[in-house]
C-alpha positions as CSV (number, residue, x, y, z in Angstrom):
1,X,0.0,0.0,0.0
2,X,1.0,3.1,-0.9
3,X,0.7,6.5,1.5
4,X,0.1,10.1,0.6
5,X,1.1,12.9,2.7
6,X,-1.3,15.8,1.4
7,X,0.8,19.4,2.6
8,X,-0.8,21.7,0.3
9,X,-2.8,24.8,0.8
10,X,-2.2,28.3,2.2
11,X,-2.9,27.7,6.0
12,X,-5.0,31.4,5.9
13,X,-6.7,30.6,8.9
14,X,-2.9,30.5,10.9
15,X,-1.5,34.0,9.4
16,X,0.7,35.8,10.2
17,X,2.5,32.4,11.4
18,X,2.0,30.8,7.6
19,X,2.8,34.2,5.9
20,X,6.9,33.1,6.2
21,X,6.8,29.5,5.7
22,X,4.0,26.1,5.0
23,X,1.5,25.7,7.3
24,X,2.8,21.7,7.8
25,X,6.3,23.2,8.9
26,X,5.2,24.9,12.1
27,X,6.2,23.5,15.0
28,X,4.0,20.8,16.7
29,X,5.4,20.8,20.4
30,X,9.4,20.1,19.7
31,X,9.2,19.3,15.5
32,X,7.3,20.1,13.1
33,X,3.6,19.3,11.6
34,X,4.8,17.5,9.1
35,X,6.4,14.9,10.8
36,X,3.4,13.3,13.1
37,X,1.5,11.9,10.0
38,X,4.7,10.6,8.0
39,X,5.2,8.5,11.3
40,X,1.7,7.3,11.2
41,X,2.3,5.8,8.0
42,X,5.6,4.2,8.7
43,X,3.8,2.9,12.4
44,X,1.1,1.0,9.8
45,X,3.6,-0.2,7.8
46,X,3.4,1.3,4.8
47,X,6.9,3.1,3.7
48,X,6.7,4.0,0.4
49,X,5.5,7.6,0.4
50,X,4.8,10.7,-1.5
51,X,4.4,14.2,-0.1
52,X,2.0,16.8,-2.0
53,X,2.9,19.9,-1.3
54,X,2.6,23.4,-3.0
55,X,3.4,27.5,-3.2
56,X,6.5,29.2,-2.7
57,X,7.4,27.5,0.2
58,X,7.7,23.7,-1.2
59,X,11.4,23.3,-1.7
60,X,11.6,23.9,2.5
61,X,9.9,20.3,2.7
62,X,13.4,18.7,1.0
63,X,15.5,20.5,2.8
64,X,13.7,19.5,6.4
65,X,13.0,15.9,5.0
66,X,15.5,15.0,2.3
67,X,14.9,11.1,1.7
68,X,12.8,9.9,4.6
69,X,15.7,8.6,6.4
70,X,14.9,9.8,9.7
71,X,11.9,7.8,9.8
72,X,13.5,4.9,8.1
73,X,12.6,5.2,4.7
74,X,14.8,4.4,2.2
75,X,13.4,7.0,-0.5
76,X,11.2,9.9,-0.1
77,X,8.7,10.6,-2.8
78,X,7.1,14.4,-3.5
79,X,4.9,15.9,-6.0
80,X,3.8,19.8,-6.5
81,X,0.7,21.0,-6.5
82,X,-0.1,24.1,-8.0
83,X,-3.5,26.3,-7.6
84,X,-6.2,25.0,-4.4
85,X,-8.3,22.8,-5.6
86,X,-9.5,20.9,-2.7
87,X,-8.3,18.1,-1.3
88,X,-9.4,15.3,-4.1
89,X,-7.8,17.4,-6.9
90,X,-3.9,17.2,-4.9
91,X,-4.8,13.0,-4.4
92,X,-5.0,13.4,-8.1
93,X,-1.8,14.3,-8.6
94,X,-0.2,10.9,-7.0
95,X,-2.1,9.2,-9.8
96,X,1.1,7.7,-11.3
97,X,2.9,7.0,-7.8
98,X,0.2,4.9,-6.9
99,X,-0.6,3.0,-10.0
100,X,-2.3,0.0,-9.0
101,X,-1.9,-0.4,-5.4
102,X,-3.9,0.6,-2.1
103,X,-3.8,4.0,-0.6
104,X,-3.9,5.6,2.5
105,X,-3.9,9.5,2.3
106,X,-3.7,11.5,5.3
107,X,-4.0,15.2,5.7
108,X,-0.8,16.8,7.0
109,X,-2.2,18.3,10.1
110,X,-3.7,15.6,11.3
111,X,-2.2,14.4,14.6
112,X,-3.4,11.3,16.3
113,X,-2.7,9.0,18.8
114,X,-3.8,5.5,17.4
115,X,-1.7,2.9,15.7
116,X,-3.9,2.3,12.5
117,X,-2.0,-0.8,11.2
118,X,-5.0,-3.0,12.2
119,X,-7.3,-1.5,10.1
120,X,-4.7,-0.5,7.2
121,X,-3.8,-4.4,7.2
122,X,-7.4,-5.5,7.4
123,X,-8.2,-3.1,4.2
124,X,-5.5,-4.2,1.9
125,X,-7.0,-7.7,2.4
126,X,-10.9,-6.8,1.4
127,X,-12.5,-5.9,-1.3
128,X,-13.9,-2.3,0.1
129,X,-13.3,0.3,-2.3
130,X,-13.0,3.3,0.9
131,X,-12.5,3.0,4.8
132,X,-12.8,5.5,6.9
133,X,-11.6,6.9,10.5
134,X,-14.0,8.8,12.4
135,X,-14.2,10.4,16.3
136,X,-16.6,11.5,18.3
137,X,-16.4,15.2,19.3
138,X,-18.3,18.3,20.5
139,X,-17.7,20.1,17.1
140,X,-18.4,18.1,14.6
141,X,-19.7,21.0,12.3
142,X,-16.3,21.6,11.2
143,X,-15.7,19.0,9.5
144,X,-17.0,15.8,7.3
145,X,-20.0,14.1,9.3
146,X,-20.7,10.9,9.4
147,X,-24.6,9.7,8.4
148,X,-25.9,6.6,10.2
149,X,-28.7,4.9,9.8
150,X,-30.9,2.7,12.7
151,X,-27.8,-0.1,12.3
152,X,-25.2,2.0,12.7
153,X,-24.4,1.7,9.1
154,X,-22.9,4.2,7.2
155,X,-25.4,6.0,4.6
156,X,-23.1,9.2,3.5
157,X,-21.4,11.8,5.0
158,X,-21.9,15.7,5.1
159,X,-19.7,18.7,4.7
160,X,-19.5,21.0,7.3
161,X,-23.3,20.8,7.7
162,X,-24.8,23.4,9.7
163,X,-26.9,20.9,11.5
164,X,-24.7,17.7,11.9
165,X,-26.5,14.3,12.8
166,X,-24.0,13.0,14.8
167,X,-20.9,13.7,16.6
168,X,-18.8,11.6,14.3
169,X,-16.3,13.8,12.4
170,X,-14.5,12.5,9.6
171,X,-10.9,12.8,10.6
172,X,-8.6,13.2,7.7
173,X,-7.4,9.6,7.0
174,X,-8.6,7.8,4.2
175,X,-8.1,4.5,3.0
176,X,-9.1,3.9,-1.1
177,X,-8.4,1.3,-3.8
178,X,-6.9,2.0,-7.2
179,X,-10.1,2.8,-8.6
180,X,-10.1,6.0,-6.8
181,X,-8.5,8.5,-9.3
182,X,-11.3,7.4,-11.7
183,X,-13.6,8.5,-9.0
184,X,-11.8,12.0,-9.0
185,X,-11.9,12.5,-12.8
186,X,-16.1,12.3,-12.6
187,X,-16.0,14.9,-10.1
188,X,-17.5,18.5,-10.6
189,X,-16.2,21.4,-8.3
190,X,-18.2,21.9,-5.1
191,X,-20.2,25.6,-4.6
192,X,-16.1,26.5,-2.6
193,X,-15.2,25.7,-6.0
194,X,-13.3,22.4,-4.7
195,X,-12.8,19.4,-6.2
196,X,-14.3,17.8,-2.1
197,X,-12.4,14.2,-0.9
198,X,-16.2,14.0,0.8
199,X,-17.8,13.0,-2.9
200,X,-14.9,10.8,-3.1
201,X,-15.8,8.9,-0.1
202,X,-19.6,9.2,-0.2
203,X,-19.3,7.5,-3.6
204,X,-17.9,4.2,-2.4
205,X,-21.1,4.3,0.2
206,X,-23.3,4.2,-2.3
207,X,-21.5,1.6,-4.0
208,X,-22.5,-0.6,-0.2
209,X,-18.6,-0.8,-0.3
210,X,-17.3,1.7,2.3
211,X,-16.3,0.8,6.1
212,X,-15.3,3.0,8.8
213,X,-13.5,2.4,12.3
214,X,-14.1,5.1,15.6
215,X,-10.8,5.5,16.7
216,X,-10.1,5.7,20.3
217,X,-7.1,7.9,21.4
218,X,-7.0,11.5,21.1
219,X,-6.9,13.5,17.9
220,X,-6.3,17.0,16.5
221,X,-6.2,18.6,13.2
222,X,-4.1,22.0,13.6
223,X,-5.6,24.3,10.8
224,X,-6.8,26.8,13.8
225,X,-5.0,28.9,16.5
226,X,-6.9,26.5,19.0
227,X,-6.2,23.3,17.2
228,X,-2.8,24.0,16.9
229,X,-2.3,24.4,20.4
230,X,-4.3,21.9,21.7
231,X,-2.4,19.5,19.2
232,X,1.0,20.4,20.8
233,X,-0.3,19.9,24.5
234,X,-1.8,16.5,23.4
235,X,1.6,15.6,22.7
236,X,3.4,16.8,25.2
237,X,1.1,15.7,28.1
238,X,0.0,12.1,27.0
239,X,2.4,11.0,24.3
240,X,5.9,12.4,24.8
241,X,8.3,11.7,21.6
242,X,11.2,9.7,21.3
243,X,13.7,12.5,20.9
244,X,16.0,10.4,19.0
245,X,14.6,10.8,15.9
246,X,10.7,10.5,14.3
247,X,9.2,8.0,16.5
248,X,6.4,9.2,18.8
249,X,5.7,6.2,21.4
């Protein structure tokens, strides 16, 4: 299985601190964004991996990551992304990296405490098309929602809905098959002019071949002044990092 690192975007809701450098760069407790979900990868198991990045401030990602070996990679992959055009359009662009594998594509400032290799091992070995990670949390209206029915079976999910009906928030970790960069190409630009990850998923639903797992341990995007903090006292106060290189135990 192959894994995406999506770094993209102009982090507007952290200026000034993203007016000087990538929003993935800044400094989650003692290193930066970026490295939390490259480890979460390698912790699953999958080490062949491809960072999607964009702007003026790219060519900062080589010089802070070079070829991976810090977290035991043997090779680094990275592609450029140029223009925001939501989150499915920079997937798009590891079209060729991927070719007929698996993929697990996590957003850059996610931070989260679960090991995910369970369910990234149980995927590669199904026939879903799309698995996804949800929490429960007291906001959910900021993100993806999850849609149940009576069964707890996942019917679709919303964007950012006004109204959410449920607490479940789709973190940013998804797991798809090959077949999802056809899925991309029939998509249409959402009324924020995006090409949205949420069609992506909510088409494998209707297909009846989409899972999800509710992870337990604690979890924080860091697109906001208040995530971003909060992600950097999660880590400091309940998962301290192994200061000799990427790990976090």
């Amino acid at each position: 299985m192959k894994g995406i690192v999506l770094a993209g975007g102009l982090g507007s809701r952290l200026h000034p601190l993203t007016k000087v450098t990538n929003k993935h760069l800044l400094p989650i407790y003692d290193r930066p964004m970026i490295n939390y979900p490259i480890q979460t990868l390698v912790k699953a198991g999958i080490t062949d991996i491809m960072i999607v990045t964009g702007g003026q401030h790219a060519g900062e990602f080589l010089r802070l990551l070079g070829d991976g070996k810090e977290f035991g990679l043997s090779q680094l992959h990275y592609a450029y992304q140029e223009g925001e055009e939501g989150i499915a359009k920079a997937l798009s662009l590891a079209r060729a990296f991927v070719g007929g594998d698996k993929v697990c594509t996590i957003l850059g400032d996610n931070i989260l405490q679960d090991d995910i290799a369970p369910q990234v091992r149980a995927f590669a070995d199904s026939s879903l098309g799309a698995y996804l990670f949800l929490k429960e949390i007291d906001d959910p209206q900021r993100f993806g929602v999850a849609v149940f029915d009576n069964n707890r079976r996942l019917q679709a999910v919303e964007e950012k809905p006004p109204n959410p009906k449920s607490n479940f928030a789709v973190i940013g970790v998804y797991l798809y098959n090959a077949s999802v960069f056809d899925v991309i190409d029939t998509l249409r630009p959402s009324r924020r002019g995006e090409y949205e990850i949420t069609d992506v998923s909510n088409y494998y639903i209707s297909k009846g071949i989409a899972d999800y797992h509710v992870i337990t341990g604690w979890w924080s995007d860091a697109g906001t002044f208040e995530s971003l903090y909060r992600a950097g006292a999660l880590v400091r106060e309940k998962a301290l990092p192994d200061r000799k290189g990427g790990k976090i135990d």
